[in-house]
N, C-alpha and C positions, 0 to 999 in steps of 0.2 A: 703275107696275109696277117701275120701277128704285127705288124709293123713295130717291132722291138729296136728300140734305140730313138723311135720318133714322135712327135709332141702331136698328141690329138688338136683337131681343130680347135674344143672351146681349151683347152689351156692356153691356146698359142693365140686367142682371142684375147684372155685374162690378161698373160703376158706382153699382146700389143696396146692393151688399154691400159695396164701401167705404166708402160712407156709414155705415151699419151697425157697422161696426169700430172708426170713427174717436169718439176721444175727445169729448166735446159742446164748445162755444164756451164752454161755464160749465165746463166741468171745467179747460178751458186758460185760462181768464182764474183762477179759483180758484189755481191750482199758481200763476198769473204773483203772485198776489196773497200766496200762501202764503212765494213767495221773496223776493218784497219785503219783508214785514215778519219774515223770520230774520233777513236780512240787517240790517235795522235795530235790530234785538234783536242783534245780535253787534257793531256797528260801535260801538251804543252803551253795548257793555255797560262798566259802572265798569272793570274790569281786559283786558277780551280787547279793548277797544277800541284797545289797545297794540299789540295782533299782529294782529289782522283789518285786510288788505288790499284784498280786493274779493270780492266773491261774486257767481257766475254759474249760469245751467240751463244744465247737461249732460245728454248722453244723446239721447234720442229726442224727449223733449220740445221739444228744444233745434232736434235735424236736421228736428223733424217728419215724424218716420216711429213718432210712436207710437200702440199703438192702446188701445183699452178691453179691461176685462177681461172673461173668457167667463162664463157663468151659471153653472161651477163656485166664482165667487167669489174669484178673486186677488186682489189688489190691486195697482193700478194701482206700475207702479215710477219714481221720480223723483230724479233723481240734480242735485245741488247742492255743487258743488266753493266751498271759502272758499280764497281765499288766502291765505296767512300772512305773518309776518316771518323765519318760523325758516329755517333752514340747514339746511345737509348735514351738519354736523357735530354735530346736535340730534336724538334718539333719537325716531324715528316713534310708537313704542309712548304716550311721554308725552304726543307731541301730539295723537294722538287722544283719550287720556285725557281729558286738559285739557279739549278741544273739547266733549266729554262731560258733564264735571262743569258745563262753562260751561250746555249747553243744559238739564238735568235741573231748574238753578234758577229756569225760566219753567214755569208752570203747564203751558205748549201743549207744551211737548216733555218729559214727565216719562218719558216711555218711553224713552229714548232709551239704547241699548243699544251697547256695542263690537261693532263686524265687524269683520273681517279686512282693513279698508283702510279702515273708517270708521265714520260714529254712524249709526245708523239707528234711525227714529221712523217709531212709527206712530200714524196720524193722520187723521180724513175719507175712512177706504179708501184712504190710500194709503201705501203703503213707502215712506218717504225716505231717502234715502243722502247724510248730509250728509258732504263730504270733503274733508279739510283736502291742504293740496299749498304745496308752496313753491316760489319761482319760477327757473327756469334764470337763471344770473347772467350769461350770456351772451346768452340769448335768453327775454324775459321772455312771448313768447306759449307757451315751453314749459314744464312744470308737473313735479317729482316727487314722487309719490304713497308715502305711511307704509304699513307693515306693521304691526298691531299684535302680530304674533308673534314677528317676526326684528329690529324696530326699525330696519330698515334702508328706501332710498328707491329705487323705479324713474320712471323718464323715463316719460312722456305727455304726449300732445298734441290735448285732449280739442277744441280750437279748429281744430285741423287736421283732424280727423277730420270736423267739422261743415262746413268748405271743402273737404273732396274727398264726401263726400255732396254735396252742393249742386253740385261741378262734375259727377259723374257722371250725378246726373238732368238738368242740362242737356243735356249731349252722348248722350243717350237721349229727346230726347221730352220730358223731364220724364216719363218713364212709371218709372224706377228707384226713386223713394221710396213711389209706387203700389203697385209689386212686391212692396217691402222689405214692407209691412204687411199683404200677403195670406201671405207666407213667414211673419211672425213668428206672426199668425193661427193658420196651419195648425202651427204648434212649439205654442202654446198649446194648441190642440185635441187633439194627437196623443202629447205627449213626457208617456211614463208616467213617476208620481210620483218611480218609483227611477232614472232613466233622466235625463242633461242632456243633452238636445240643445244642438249650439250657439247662443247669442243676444248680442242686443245687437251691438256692431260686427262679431265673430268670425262671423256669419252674415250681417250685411251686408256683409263683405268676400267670403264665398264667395260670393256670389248676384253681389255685380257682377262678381269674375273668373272668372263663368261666363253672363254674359248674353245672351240669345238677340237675336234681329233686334229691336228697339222701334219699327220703321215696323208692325211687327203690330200686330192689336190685343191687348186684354190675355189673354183668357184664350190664344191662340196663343204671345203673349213670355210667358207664364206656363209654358206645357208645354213649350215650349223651350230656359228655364230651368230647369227641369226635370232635363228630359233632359241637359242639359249636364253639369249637377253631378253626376247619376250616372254620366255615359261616363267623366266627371272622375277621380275619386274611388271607384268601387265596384270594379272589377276589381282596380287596382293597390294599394287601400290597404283599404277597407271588405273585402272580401274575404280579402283577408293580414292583418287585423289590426295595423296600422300605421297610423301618422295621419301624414298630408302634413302641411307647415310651411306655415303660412297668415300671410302677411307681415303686419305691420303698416302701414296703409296713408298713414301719414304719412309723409312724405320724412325730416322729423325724427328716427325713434327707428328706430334698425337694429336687427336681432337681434334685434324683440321677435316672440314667435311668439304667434299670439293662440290658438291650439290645444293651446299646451301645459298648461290646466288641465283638459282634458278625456279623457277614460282612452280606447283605444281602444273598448275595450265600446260608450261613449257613444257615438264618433263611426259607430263600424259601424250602431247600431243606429239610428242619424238617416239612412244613406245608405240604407238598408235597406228601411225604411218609407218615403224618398223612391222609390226603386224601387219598393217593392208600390204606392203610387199611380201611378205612370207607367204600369205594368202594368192597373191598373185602368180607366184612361182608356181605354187599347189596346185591353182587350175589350169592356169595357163601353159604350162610346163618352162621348163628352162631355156627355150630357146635361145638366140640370141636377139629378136626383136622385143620377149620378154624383157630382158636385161635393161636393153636401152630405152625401154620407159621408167624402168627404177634406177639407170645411172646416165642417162643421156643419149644423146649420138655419137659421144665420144667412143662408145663400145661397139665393137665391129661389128658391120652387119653380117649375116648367116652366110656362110659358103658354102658349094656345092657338097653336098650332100655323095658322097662314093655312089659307081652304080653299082654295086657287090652289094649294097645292104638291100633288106628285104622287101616287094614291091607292099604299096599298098592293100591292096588285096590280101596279100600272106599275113600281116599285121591285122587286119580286120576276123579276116578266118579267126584267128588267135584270139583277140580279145574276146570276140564274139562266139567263142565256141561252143556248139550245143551242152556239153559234156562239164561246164565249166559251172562250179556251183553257184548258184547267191549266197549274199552275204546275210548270214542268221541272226543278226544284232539290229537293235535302233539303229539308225545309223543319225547322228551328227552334225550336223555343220561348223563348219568355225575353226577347226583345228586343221593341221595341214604335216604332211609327214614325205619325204624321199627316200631315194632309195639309193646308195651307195656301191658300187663295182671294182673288188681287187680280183685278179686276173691271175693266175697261174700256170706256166705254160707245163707240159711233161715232162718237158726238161730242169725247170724248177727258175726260169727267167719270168720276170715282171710281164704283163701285156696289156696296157691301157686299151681301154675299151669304152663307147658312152653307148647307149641305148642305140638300137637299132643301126647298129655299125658293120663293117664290113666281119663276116662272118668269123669266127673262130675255129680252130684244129679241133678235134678230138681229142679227149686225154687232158682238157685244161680241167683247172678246179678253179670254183666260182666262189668269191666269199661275197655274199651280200649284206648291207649293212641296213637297218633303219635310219633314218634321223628327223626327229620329231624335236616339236615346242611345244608338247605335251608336256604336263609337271607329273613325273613317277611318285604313286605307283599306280603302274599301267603294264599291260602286255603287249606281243608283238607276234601278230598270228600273220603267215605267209599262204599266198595261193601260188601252185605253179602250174603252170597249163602247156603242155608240149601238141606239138603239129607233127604230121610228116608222116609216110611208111614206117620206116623203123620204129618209130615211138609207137603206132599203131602196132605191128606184130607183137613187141614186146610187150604188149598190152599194159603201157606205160604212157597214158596220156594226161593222167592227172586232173586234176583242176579241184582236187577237194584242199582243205584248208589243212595246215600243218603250224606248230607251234617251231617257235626257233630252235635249232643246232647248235649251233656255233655263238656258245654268250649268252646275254641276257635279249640282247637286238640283232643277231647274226641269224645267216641262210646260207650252211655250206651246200654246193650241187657241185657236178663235173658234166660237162662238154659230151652225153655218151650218144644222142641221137642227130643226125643229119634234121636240120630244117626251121621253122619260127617260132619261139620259144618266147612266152612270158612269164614274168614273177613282179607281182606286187604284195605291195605289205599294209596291215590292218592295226591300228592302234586299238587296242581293247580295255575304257578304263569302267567300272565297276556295269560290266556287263553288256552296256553301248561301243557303239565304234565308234569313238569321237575325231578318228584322223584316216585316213589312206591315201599310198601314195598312184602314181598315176603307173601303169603297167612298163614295166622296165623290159623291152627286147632284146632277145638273146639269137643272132643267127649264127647256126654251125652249121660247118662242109664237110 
């Protein structure tokens, strides 16, 4: 009944849709085999074997937060930093060139074209960005990257960016690089042709300075990152048309703003369509058909449903209960809030649980959480509404409005009456209810 030890249906959905996402074991040994042998073809080449230093995978390939590409067809993107010999004092413009004419004389890179900071070949579906950098003379794990339009050099620290990835999914769970490839996912699916959402580091940097709790599971730290970034970001900057300064997350390179190549248009319109899906969750609920209008069909569709969970009818009783108060406040629109479920058995073991699930024991303790993209300060006012005989004798049927328990967003309750039991939650900010979430079902046996 507790089913302890086993993976509810949406994690093991989130779980199959990762899989799903992620690049194949042939497609990452391929890029590792692809960078080995540039790398050899430029170490050895008769002339550039004089200025090629080292060559390393950057980017996503590198952090392991990248993912495949959608059925529209992109091409997979792979970034390959070469070190050089050259200086500060050596026009970037040339050395890209160089690096250019070098790769064009090997059959395998005949494509290889000038970018705006590098060669890029394409090649076995993938866009490679080969890019030359030279090394700080002070500190050789820091890198300055060519312009091929201005000939001039900026600081990066494409090694640093890949040690603070790797420190911040540890001190999450290891759930942050998880995250990073359902976010970049849903940019892929979503960011129309004329439109750049942010990606690459500039969205992994937003996504971790707005991380939700990672003791949740994923789709909860999902919607509450979510919600972060838009409380963040939509009133004060997506709405005015202004773009916040999104730091550079190396300790190394001050003053670099990783948002300033994107226009506000872009950035509104990435916060924008992060709002209409938050909103869409809010009304729609979380289902799984929900899901796969905001990440595709790549995400599983809904499985049966247990027949132990509550009929129709017991759920409607419930919502619907005479006894069940209105809500006292203006009430809102626009804002959108959930509702989170940690599960405690008598015994003191874990017991996942989603809304209106196969029943629980008696004796569990219920910790329930808010999670809004509301901006504090605000309040969080709880209804609970119990069904059933027992709740009836003990003259314990509820349904008036109660402030939280447990924290500033928490609803501790325990497991005491047999039958259909709901708890939603009310955002309360200067007097309106600008947010609630949709009624969370509780069955006990």
């Amino acid at each position: 009944i507790h089913k302890k030890g086993k993976t509810m249906a949406k994690q093991r959905d989130f779980n199959n849709f990762l899989s799903e996402i992620e690049p194949s074991s042939t497609t990452v040994a391929y890029i590792s085999s692809l960078q080995s042998t540039l790398r050899d073809y430029l170490k050895n080449h008769d002339t550039y074997k004089k200025i090629h230093v080292d060559t390393f995978l950057s980017g996503s390939y590198a952090k392991h937060t990248s993912i495949r590409p959608t059925s529209k067809g992109k091409k997979r993107d792979v970034d390959i930093i070469v070190v050089t010999s050259y200086e500060m004092t050596d026009d970037s413009k040339k050395v890209i060139s160089e690096l250019k004419d070098v790769l064009i004389q090997n059959a395998n890179y005949n494509s290889a074209t000038i970018q705006s900071h590098s060669v890029g070949i394409e090649m076995g579906g993938l866009s490679i960005d080969v890019v030359p950098v030279i090394s700080d003379q002070d500190d050789e794990e820091v890198y300055y990257i060519g312009d091929s339009n201005t000939g001039e050099w900026t600081k990066t620290d494409p090694k640093g960016h890949k040690v603070w990835s790797t420190t911040v999914n540890k001190e999450h769970n290891k759930k942050y690089k998880p995250l990073v490839k359902i976010f970049k996912w849903w940019r892929q699916t979503n960011c129309p042709e004329d439109i750049k959402y942010p990606k690459g580091i500039t969205l992994e940097k937003i996504i971790a300075d707005n991380l939700g709790d990672s003791s949740l599971g994923t789709e909860d730290f999902l919607i509450a990152t979510m919600q972060n970034i838009v409380a963040t970001y939509k009133e004060d900057y997506a709405d005015a048309r202004v773009n916040p300064t999104i730091s550079d997350p190396s300790e190394k390179i001050e003053g670099n703003d990783l948002l300033a190549g994107y226009s506000t248009t872009d950035f509104s319109n990435f916060i924008d369509k992060l709002s209409e899906h938050v909103s869409m969750l809010n009304d729609e609920g979380t289902e799984n058909d929900t899901w796969r209008k905001i990440l595709g069909d790549e995400f599983p569709k809904e499985g049966c449903k247990a027949i132990a969970c509550s009929s129709v009818s017991n759920v409607y009783s419930c919502i619907f209960a005479p006894y069940k108060e209105k809500p006292r406040w203006p009430m809102q629109r626009g804002g959108a809030a959930f509702i989170t479920l940690r599960v405690t058995a008598a015994d003191g073991s874990d017991v996942e649980y989603i809304s209106n699930d196969i029943p629980l024991e008696k004796r569990c303790t219920l910790h329930f959480r808010a999670l809004t993209g509301v901006r504090r300060p605000y309040s969080v006012i709880w209804q609970v509404v119990n069904t059933g005989q027992e709740a009836t004798m003990a003259n314990c049927l509820r349904g008036n409005f109660e402030p939280s328990n447990e924290g500033f967003d928490g609803k501790r309750e325990s497991t005491l009456y047999k039958g259909t039991h709901s708890v939603q939650c009310f955002i309360i900010k200067n007097g309106i209810c600008v947010a609630k979430s949709k009624e969370f079902i509780v069955n006990i046996r």
